[in-house]
N, C-alpha and C positions, 0 to 999 in steps of 0.2 A: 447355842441358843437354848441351852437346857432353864427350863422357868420362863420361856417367852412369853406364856399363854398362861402363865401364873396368876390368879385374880389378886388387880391393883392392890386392891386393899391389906391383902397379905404381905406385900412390899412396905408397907410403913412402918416405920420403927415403934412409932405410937400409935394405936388408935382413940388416946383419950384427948378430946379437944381442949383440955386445960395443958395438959402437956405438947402437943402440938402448938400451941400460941405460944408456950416457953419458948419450942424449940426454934420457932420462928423466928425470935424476936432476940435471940442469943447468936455473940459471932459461931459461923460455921455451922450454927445450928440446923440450917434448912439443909444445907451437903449432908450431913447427919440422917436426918429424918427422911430423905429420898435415897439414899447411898444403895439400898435392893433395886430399886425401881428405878433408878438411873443407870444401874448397870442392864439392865435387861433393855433400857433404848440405845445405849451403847451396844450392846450385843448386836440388834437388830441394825442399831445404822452401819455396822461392820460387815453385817453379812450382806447387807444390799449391794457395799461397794465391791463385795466377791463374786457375785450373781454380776454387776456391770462388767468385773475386770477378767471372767474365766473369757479366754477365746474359745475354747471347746461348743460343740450346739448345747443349747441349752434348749427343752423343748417349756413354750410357753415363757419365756423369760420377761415380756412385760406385766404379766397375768404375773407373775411370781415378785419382781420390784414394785407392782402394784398392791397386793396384800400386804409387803414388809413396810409398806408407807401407811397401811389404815394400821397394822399394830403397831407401828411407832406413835403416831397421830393419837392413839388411842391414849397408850401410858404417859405420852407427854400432856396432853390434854388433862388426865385426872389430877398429874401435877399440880399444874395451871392453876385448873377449879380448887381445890385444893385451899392453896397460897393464897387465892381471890378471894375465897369466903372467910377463911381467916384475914385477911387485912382488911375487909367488910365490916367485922363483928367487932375486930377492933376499932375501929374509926366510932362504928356506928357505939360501943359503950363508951367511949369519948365522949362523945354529944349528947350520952343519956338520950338513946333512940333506940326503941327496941329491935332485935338483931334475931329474934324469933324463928324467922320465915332462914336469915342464913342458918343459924344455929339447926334444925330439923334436917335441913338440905346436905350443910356438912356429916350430920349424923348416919343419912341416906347414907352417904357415900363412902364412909368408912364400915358400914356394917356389913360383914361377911355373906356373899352372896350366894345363893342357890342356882341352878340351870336346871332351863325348862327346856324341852326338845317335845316334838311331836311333828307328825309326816302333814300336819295342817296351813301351816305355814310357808305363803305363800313367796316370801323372800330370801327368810334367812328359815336355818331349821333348830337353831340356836337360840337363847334369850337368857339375862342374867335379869333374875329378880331379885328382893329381898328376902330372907331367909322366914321373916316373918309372914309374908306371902303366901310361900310356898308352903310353910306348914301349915296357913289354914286351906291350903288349896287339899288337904290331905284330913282335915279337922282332926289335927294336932295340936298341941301346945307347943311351947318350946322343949317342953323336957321329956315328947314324942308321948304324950298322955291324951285319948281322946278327948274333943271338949266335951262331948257328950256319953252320958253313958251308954255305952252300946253291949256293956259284960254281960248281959241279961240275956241275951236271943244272940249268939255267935253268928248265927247263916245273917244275920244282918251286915251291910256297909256302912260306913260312916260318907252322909253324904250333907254338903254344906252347900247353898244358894248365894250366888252370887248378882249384885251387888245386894248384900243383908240390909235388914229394915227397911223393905221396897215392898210395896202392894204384891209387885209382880217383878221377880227377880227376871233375869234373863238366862244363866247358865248355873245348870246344877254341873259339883264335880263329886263323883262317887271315887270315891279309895275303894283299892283291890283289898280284898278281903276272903271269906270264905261262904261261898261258893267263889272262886276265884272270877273278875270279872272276865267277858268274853267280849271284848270290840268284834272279833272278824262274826258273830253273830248278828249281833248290833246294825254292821255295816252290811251283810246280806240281805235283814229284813228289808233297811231304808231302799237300799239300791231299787231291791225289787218294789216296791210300794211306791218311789217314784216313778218307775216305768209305768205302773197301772193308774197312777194319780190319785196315790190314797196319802193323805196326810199325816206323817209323825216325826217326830222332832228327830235332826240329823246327831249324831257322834262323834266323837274323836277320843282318840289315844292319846295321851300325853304323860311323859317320862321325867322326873323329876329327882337329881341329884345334890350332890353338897347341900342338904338341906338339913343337918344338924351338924353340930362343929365334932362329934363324935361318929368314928365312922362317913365320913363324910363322901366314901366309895359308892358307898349304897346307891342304888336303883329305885324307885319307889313309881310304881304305875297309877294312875287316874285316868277318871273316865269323864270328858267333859260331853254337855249335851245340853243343846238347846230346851228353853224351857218352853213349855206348851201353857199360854196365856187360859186362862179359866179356873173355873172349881173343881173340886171331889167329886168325883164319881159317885160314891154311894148317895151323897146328899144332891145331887143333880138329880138319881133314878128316883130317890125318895120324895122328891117335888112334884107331885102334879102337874104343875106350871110349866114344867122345863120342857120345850120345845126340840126334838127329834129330825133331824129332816132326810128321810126315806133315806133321798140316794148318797149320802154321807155315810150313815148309817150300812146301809149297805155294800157300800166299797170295804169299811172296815173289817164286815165278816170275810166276805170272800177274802180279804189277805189274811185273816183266823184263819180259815180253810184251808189257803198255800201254806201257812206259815207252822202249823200247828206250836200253838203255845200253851207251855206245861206250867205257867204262872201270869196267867192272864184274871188274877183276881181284882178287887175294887182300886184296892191300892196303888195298882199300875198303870191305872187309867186316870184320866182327867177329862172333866167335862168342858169342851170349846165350844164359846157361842159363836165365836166366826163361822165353826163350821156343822153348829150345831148336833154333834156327837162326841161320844168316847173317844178319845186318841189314848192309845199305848203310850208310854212312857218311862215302860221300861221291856226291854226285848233282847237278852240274852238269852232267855231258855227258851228256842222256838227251834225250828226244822226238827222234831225231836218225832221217834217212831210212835204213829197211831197208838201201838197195843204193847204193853210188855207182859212178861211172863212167861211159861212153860205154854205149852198148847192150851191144857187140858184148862191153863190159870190163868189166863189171859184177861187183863184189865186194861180197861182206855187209860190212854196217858193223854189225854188234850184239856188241858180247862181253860174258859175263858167265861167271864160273865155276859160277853156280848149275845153266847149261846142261849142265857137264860133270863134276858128280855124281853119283855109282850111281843117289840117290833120285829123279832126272828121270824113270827110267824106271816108276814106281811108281803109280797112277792114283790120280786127284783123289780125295779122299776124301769122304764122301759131306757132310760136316759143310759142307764148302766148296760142292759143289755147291748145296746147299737155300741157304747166303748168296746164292752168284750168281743163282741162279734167284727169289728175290723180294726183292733190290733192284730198284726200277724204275731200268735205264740213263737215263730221258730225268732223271727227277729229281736221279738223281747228275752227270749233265753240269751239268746247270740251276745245282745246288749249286756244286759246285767252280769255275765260272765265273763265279760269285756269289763267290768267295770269292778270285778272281784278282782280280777288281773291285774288290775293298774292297783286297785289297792290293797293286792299282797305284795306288788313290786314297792310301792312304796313303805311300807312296814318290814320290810328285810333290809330295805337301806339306811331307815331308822335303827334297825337293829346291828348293823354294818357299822354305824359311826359312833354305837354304842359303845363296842367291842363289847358285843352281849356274851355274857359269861352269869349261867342261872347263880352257882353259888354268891355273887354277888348282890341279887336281888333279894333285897329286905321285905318282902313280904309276907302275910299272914298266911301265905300257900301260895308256893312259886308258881311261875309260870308255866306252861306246856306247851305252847303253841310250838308248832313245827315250822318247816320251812312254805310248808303251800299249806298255811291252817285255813285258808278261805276256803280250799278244797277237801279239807278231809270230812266234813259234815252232809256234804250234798249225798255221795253215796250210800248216806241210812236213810234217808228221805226219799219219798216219791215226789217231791216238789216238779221234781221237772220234766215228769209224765204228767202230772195233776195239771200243770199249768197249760199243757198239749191238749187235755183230754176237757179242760173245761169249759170252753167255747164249744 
């Protein structure tokens, strides 16, 4: 079965559709042009009937004749399509009808495909997109060239909005770059700021392969994340106009308080009139220690601009206090730690079906996460005395 899981497209003798309608259309030509790809459904319909004919236990054995039928199903099917769209485009240039809409769809499906993986995904944790895709999902080119210039300020990422030229995209995806990106921080803040009911856009990890035809081993990380609907922050505080509302506003700080964020400047906020405040919108560099330096040298490590608006000085309102005074702290730690757990188990198992191997990761600064990275950050922080002690 070696090349089972080979991508179709690599099995075609042609991928150019002028020569594909030749081959079609010439005796023996199609046996020709499917000759890789037909022997890999042969292979597979061979081994189905080994799996029927062992008398031995076989453990799981319809689960197992049941996958050899969706990947037979699969390569026979791209066949199919294939041969269909071709004898489409022919008929249809016959008739002097345009064949446009086959012609793009066959192109789809011969062009070399990228895989996307991430622990988000609720059915499959697999997905074969286009190559073209996936390298904007990375704001590449095809020849792995930002589209943007980012050579100027390196501590930046290259990060591209999705669906482009839209008032208001829905997901931005950041490439891993340097400062390398951090999800298991990412996913700390949200967890915890869902428990308290403070509002900010959720994350994900997503892992992106064969997505240039060179090297096509590589690894390449992205950070997908909902988009937070509204305006700039700085030009929201610089308005008069822009409406504040207390206890928004003030959920936000106290998760500043938990969270301590070492780049909580204008830029990482956005201003929502849903919820009438700042929301974060970007939160890797947070759980980070109050002070650094020698004793004698000791500097605050916390910024956030939410620190340095009129409304800081304005007291809790009361709506917030009765929140914080009957959640139980131990049960909200209990939760969110629960909720670390489930997803460092799920990011090992991404990293499991990886066969995560660092040297293969193309990155502008490898990765480092360890095996429990959800856990290795809490113990420099006092978050979870703070969170005890602030009720």
């Amino acid at each position: 079965m070696k090349g089972s899981l080979c991508p179709p497209e690599k099995l075609i003798k042609e991928r150019n559709i002028r020569d594909i309608k030749r081959g079609l259309s010439e005796p023996g030509g199609e046996n020709q042009l499917f000759q890789e790809l037909d022997r890999v459904v042969s292979s597979t319909s061979g081994l189905k009937e080994k799996v029927k004919d062992f008398l031995g236990p076989i453990l799981q054995r319809q689960e197992i004749l049941a996958s050899l039928d969706l990947v037979e199903a699969f390569y026979q099917g791209y066949r199919n399509k294939i041969r269909e769209l071709v004898q489409m485009i022919i008929e249809k240039e016959q008739a002097n009808a345009s064949y446009m809409s086959e012609y793009h769809e066959l192109e789809d499906l011969l062009e070399p495909k990228a895989v996307l993986m991430g622990e988000i995904f609720p059915h499959h944790w697999a997905y074969r997109i286009s190559r073209g895709r996936a390298q904007k999902l990375l704001s590449l080119d095809r020849g792995g060239r930002p589209l943007r210039n980012y050579q100027s300020d390196l501590s930046n990422h290259r990060v591209i909005a999705l669906p482009e030229m839209v008032p208001e995209p829905l997901i931005y995806f950041k490439a891993n770059g340097s400062p390398q990106i951090q999800p298991e921080k990412e996913f700390m803040l949200y967890s915890l700021y869902r428990h308290l009911q403070i509002p900010v856009p959720e994350t994900a990890l997503l892992i992106l392969t064969d997505v240039f035809e060179t090297n096509p081993e590589y690894f390449y990380a992205v950070q997908a994340s909902e988009a937070v609907s509204g305006g700039l922050a700085l030009e929201a505080c610089k308005n008069a106009e822009t409406i504040f509302e207390e206890e928004a506003f003030a959920l936000q700080v106290i998760g500043a308080l938990l969270t301590n964020p070492s780049d909580g400047s204008f830029k990482n906020f956005k201003y929502c009139p849903m919820y009438k405040t700042l929301i974060s919108i970007n939160n890797d560099l947070v759980f980070k220690p109050e002070l650094i330096g020698e004793d004698a040298r000791q500097l605050v490590h916390v910024k956030s601009v939410l620190y340095l608006l009129p409304h800081i000085d304005l007291t809790i309102p009361e709506s917030v206090k009765t929140l914080l005074t009957t959640l139980d702290p131990h049960l909200t730690i209990f939760s969110w730690l629960r909720d670390l757990t489930k997803k460092n188990r799920e990011h090992q198992i991404l990293f499991t079906r990886l066969g995560f191997q660092k040297n293969t990761l193309h990155l502008s600064k490898p990765l480092t996460w360890k095996r429990n990275s959800w856990f290795v950050h809490l113990p420099e922080t006092k978050s979870l005395r703070r969170l005890g002690t602030l009720w």
